[in-house]
N, CA, C and O of each residue as an XYZ file, in Angstrom:
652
protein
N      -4.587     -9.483     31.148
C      -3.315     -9.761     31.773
C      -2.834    -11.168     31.424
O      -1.810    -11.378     30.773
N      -3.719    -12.208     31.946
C      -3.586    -13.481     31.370
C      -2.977    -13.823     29.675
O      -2.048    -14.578     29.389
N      -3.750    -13.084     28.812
C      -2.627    -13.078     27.514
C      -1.322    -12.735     27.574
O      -0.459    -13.545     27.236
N      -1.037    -11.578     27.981
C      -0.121    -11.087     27.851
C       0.921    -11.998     28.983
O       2.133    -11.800     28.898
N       0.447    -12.885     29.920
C       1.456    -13.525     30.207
C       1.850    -14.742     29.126
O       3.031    -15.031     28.936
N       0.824    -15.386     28.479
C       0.766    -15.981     27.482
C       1.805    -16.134     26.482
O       2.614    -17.001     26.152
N       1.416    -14.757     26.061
C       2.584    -14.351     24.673
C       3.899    -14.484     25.354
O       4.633    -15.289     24.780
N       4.479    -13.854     26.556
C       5.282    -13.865     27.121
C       5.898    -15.046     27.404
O       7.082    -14.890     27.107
N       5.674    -16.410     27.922
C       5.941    -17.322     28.117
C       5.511    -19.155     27.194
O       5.306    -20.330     27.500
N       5.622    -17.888     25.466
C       4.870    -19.072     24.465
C       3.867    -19.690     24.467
O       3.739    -20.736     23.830
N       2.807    -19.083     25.300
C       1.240    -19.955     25.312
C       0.927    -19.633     24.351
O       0.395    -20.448     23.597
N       1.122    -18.311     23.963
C      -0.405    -17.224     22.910
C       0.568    -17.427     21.582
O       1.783    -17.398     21.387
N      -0.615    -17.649     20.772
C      -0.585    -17.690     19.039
C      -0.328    -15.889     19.059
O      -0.912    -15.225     19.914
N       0.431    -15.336     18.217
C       0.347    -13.808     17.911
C      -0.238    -13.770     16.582
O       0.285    -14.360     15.636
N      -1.200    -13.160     16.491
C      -1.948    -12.875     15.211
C      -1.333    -11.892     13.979
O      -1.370    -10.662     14.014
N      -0.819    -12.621     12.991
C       0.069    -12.688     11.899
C      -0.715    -10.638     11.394
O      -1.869    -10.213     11.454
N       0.241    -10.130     11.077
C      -0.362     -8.537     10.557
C       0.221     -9.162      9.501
O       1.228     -9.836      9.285
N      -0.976     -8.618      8.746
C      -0.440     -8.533      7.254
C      -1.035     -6.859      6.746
O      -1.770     -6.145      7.429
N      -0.474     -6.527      5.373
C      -0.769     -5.638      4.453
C      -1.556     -6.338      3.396
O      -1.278     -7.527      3.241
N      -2.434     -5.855      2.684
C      -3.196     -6.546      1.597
C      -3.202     -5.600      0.179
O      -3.307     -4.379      0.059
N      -3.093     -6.353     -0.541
C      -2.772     -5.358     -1.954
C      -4.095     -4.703     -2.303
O      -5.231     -5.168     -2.390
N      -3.555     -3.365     -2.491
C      -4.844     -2.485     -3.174
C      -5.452     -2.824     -4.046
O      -6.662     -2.701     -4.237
N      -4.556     -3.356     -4.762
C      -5.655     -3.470     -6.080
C      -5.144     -5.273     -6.846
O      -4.684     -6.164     -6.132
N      -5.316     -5.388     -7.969
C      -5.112     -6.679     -8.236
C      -4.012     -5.881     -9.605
O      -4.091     -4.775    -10.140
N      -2.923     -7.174     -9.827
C      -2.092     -7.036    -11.061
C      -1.010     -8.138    -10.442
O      -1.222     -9.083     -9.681
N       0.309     -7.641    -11.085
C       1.517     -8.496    -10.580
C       2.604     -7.522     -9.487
O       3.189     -6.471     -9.750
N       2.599     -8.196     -8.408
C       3.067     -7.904     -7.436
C       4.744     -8.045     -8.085
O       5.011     -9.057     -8.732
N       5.594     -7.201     -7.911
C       6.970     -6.960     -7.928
C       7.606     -6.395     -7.084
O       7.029     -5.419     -6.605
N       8.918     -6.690     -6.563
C       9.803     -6.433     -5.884
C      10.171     -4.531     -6.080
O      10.353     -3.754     -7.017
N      10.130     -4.470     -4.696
C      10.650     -2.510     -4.954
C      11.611     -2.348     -6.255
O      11.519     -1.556     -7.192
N      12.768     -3.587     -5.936
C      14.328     -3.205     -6.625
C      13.758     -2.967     -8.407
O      14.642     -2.381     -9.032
N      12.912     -3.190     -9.006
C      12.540     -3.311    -10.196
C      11.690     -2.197    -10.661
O      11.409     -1.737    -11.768
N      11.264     -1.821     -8.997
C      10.621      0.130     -9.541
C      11.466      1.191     -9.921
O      12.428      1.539     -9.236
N      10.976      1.998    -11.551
C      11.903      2.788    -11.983
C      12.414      3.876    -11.714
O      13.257      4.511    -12.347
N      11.674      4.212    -10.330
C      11.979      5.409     -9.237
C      13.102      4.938     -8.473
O      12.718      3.921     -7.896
N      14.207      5.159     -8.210
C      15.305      5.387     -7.309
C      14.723      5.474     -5.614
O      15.134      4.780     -4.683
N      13.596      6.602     -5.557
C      13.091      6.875     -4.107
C      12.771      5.765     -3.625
O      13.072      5.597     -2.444
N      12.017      4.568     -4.397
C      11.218      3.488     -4.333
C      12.563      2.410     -4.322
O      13.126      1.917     -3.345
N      12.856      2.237     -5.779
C      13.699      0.667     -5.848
C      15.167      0.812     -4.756
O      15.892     -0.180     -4.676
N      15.458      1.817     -4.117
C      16.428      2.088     -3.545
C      15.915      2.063     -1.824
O      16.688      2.476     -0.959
N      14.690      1.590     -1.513
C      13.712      1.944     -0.833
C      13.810      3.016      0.521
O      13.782      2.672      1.703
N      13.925      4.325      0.020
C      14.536      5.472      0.878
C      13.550      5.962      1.673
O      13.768      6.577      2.717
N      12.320      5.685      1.163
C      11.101      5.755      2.550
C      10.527      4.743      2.875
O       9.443      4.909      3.434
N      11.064      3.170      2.637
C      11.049      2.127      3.631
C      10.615      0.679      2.300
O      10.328      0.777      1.107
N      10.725     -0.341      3.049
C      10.566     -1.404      2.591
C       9.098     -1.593      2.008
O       8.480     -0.627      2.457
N       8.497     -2.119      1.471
C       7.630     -2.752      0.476
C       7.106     -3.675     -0.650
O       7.724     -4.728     -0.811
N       6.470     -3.520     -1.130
C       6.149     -4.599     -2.798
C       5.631     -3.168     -3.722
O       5.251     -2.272     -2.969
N       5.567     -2.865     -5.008
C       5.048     -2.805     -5.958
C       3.842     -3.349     -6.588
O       3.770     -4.571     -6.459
N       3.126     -2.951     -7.063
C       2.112     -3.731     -8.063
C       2.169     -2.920     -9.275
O       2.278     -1.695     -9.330
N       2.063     -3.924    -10.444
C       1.493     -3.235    -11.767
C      -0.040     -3.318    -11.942
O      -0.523     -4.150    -12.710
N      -0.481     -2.826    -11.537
C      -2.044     -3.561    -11.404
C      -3.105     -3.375    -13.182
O      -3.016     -2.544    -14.086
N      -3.779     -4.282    -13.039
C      -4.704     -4.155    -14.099
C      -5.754     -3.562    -13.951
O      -6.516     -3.375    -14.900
N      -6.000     -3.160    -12.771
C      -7.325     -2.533    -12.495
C      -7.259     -1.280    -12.307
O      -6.128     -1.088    -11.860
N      -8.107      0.241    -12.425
C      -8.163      1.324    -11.740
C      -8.670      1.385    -10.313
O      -8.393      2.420     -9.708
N      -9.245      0.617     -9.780
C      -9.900      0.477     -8.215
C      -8.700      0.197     -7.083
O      -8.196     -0.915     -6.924
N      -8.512      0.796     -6.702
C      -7.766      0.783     -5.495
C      -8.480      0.846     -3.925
O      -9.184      1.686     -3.365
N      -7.851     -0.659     -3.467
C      -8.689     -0.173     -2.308
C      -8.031      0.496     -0.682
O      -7.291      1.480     -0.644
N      -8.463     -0.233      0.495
C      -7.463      0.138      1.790
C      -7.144     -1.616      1.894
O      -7.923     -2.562      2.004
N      -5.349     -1.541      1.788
C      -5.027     -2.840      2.112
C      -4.886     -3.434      3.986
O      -4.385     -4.429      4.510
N      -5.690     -2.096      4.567
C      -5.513     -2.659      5.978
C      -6.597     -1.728      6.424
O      -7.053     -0.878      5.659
N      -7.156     -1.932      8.079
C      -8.375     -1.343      8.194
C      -7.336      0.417      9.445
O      -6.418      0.250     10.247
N      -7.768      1.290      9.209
C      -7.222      2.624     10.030
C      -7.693      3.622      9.612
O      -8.778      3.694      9.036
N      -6.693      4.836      9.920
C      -7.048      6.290      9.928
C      -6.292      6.803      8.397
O      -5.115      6.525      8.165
N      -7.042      7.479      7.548
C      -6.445      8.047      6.556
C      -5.287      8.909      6.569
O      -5.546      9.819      5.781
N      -4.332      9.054      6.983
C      -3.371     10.134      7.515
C      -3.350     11.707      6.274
O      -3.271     12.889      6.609
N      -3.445     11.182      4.962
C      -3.005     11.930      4.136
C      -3.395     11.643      2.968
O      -2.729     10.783      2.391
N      -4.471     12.189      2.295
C      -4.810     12.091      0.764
C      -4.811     12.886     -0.034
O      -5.755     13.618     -0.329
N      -3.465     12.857     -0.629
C      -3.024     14.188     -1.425
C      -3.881     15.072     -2.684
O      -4.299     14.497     -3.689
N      -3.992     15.990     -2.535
C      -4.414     16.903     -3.013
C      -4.724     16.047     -4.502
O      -5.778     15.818     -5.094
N      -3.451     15.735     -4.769
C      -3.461     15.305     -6.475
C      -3.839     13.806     -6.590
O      -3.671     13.064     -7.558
N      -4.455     13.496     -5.237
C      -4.902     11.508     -5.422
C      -4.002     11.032     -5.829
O      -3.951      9.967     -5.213
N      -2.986     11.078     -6.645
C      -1.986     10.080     -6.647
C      -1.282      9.466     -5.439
O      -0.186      9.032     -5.793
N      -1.456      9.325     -4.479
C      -1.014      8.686     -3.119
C      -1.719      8.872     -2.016
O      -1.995     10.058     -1.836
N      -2.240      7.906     -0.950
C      -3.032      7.786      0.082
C      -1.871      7.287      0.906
O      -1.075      6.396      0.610
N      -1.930      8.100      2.104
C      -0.854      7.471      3.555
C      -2.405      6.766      4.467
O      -3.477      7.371      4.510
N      -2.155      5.420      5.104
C      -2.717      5.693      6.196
C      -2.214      4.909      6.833
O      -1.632      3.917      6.392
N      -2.390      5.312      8.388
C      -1.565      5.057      9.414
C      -2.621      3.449     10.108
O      -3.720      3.658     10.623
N      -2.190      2.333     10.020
C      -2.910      1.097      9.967
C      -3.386      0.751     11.241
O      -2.823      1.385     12.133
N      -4.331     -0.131     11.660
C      -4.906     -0.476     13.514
C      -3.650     -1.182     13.924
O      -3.166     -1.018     15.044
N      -2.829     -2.405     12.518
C      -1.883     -2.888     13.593
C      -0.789     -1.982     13.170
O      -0.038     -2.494     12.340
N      -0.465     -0.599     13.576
C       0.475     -0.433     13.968
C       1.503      0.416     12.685
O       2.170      1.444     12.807
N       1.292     -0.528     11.401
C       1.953      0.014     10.117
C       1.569      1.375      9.468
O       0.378      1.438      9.162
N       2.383      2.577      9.167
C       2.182      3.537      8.102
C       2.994      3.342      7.242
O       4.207      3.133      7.221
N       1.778      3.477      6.123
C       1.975      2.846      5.011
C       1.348      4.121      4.056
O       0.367      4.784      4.392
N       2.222      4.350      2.634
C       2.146      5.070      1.350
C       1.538      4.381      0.477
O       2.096      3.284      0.451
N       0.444      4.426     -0.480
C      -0.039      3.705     -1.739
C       0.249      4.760     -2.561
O      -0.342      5.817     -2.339
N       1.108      4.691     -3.551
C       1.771      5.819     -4.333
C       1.536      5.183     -5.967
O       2.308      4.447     -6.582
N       0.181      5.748     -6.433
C      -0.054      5.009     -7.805
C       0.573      5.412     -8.363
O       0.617      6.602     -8.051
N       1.597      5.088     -9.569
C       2.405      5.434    -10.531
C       3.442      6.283    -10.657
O       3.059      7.295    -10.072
N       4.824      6.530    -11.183
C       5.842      6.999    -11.156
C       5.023      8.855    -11.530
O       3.987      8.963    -12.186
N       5.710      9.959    -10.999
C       5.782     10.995    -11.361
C       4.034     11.558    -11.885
O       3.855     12.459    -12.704
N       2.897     10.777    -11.185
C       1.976     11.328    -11.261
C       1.457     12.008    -10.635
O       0.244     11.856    -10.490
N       2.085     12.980    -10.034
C       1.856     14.443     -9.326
C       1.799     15.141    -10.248
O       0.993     16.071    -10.237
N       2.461     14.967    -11.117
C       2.078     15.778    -12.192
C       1.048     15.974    -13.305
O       0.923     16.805    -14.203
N       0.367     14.915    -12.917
C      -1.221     15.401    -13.531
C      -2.410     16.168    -12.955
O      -3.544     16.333    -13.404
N      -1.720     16.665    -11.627
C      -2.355     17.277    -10.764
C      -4.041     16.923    -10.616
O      -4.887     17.811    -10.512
N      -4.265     15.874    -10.624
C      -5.535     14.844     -9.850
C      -6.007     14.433    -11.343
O      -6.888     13.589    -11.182
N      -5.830     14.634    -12.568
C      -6.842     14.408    -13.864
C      -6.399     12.867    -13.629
O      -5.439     12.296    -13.112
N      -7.816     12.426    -14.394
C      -7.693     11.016    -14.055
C      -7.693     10.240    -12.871
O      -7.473      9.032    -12.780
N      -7.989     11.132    -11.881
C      -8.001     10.210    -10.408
C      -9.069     10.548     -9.883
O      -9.295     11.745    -10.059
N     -10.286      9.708     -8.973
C     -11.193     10.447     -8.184
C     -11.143      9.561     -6.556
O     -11.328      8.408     -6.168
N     -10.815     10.748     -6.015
C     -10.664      9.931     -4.835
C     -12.124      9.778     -3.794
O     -13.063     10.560     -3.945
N     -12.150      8.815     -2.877
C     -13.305      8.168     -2.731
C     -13.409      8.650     -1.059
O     -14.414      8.955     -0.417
N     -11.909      8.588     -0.612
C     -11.733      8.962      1.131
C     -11.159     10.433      1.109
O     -10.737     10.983      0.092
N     -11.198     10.980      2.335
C     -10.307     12.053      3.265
C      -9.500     12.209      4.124
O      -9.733     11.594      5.165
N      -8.476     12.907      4.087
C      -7.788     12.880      5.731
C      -8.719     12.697      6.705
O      -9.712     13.425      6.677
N      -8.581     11.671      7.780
C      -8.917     11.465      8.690
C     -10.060     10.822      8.894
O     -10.883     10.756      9.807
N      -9.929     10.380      7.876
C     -11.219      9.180      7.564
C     -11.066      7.839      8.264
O      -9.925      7.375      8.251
N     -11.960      7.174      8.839
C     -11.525      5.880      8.927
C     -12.115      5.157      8.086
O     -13.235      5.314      7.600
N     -10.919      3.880      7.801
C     -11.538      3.235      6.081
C     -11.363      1.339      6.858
O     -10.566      1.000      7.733
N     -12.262      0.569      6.241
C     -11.672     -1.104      6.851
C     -11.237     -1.553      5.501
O     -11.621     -0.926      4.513
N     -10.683     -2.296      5.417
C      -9.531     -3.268      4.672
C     -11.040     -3.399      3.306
O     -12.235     -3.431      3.599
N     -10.701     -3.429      2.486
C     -11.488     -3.253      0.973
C     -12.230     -2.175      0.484
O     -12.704     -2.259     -0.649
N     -12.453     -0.879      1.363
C     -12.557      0.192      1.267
C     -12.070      0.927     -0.374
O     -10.993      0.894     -0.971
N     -13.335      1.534     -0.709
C     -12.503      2.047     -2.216
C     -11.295      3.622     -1.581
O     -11.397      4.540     -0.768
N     -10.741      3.353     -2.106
C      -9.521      4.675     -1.798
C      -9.850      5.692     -3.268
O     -10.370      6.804     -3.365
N      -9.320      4.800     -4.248
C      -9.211      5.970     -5.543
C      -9.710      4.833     -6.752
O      -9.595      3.607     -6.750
N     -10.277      5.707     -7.727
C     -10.217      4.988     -8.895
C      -9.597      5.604     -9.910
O      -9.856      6.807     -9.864
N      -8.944      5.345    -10.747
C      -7.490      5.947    -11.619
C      -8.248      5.512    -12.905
O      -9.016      4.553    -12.836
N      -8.073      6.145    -14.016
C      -8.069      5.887    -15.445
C      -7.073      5.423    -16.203
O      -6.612      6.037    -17.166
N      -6.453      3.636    -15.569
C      -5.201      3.787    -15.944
C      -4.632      3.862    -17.712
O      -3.482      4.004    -18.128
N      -5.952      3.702    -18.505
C      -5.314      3.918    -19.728
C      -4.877      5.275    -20.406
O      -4.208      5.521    -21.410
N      -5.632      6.202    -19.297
C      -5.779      7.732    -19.792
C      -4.287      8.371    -18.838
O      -3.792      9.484    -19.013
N      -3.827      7.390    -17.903
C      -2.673      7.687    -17.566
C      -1.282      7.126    -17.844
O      -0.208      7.634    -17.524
N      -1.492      6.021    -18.480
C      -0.783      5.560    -19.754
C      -0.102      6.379    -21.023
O       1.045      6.620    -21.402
N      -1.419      6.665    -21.459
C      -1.445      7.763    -22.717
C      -0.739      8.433    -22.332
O       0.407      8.299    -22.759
N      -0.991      9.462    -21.378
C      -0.495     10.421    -21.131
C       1.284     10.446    -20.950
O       1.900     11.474    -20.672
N       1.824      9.317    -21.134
C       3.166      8.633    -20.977
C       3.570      8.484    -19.510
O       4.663      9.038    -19.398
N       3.223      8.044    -18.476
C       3.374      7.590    -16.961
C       3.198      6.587    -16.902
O       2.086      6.161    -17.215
N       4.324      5.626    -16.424
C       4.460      4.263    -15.615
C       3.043      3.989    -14.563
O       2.689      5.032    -14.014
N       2.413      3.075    -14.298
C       1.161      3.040    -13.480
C       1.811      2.264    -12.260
O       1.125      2.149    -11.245
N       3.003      1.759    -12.287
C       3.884      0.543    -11.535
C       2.938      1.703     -9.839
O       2.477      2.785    -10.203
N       2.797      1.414     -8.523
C       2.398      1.120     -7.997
C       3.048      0.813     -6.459
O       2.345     -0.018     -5.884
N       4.056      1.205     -5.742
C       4.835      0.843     -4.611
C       3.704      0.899     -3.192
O       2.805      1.712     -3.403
N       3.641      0.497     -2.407
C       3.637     -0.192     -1.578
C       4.078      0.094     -0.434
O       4.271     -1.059     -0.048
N       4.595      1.147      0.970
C       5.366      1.478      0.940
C       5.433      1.240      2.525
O       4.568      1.903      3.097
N       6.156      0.540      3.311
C       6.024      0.696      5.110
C       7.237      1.604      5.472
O       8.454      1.465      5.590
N       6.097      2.838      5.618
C       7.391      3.809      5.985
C       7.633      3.670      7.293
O       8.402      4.573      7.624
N       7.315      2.881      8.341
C       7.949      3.042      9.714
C       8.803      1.697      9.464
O       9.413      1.404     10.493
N       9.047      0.727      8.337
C       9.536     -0.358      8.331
C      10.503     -0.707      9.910
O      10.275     -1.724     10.565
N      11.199     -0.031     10.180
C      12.014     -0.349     11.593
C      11.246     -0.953     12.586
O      11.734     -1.909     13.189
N       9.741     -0.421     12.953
C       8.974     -1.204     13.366
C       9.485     -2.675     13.430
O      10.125     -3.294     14.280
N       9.058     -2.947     12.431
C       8.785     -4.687     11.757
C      10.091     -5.242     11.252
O      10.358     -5.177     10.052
N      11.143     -5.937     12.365
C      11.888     -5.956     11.599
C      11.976     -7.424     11.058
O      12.992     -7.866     10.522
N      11.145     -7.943     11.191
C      10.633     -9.681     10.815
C       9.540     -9.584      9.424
O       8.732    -10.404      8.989
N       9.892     -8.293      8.991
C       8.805     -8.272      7.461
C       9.044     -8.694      6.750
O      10.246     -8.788      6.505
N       7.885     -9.383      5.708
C       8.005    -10.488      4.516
C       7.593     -9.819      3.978
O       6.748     -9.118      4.535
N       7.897     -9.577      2.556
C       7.292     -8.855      1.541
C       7.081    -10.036      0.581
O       8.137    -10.602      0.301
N       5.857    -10.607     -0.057
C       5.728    -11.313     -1.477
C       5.337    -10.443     -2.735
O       4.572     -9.525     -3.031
N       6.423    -11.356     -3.380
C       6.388    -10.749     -5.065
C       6.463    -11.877     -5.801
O       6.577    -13.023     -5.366
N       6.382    -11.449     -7.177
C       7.022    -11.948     -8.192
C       5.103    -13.044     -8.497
O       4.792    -14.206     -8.758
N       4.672    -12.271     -8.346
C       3.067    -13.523     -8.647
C       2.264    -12.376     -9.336
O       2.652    -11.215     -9.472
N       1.079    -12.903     -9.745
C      -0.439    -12.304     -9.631
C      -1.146    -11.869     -8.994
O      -2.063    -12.690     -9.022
N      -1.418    -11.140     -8.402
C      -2.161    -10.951     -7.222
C      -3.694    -10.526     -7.405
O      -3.925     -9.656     -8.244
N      -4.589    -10.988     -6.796
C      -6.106     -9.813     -6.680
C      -5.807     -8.606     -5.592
O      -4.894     -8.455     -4.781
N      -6.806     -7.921     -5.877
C      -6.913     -6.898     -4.515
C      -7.325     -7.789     -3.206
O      -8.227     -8.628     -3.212
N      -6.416     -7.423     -1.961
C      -6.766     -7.978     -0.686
C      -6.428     -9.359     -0.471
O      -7.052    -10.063      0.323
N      -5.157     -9.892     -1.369
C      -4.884    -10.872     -1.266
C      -3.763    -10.088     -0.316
O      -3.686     -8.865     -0.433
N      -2.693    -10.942      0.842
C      -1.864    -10.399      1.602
C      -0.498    -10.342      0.287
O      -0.145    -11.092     -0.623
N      -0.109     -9.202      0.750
C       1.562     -9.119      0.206
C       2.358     -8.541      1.215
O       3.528     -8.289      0.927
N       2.048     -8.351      2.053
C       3.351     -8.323      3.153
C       2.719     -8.784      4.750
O       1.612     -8.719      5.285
N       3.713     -9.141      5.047
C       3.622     -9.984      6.398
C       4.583     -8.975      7.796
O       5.771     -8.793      7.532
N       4.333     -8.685      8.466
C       4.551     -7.412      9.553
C       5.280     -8.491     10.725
O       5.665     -8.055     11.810
């Protein structure tokens, strides 16, 4: 009770939520993803990554909501509060899982560095698919004080968005 009068009357520090990047590469702005669904951001605000790595991990600690059939995208619904999409690469549903092995399940609980998927990104390259990487806070309305960082380097589990 005592906190919560706290927060209420500016005593209490509120503990900063962040999102942490799955994987490591260069963090970019949605508007520069070559998907419309994404750079137009029609299922919510985010960052991008181009990442250099195939390891993807959980950029926050929760419940797996949804790990699609074809591994190309993990939903999970986060402890503070955020559901969030990791949607590796433009139009890779259509490899129907080749090249992906996923590591979790629906309804898994995973903590923040958790492996999610590992991708073959040169074998999904080849195959002619963008690996670009969105990011995605689909309840964004939630948060309406969200920071998204771009435009850097990033490792995996460094923060890129601020809640």
């Amino acid at each position: 009770m005592f906190g919560s009068l706290k927060k209420l009357f500016g005593g209490g520090q509120e503990e900063k939520k962040v999102i942490l990047a799955p994987v490591s590469g260069k963090a970019i702005p949605m508007s520069q993803v070559a998907d419309p669904t994404f750079s137009q951001e029609i299922l919510g605000k985010g960052v991008a990554i181009v990442p250099d790595s195939g390891v993807f991990v959980a950029p926050a600690s929760g419940e797996v909501a949804v790990m699609f059939e074809t591994k190309h995208a993990v939903s999970i619904k986060a402890d503070c509060g955020a559901e969030f999409i990791i949607h590796i690469g433009m139009d890779t549903v259509n490899l129907k899982g080749q090249y992906f092995e996923a590591f979790v399940a629906q309804g898994d609980r995973v903590k923040a560095g958790d492996k999610l998927v590992e991708v073959d990104l040169e074998k999904v390259k080849e195959a002619g698919y963008d690996v670009t990487t969105p990011i995605v806070i689909c309840n964004t309305p939630s948060f309406p004080g969200m920071v998204c960082h771009s435009g850097m380097d990033v490792k995996a589990l460094d923060p890129i968005i601020e809640l």
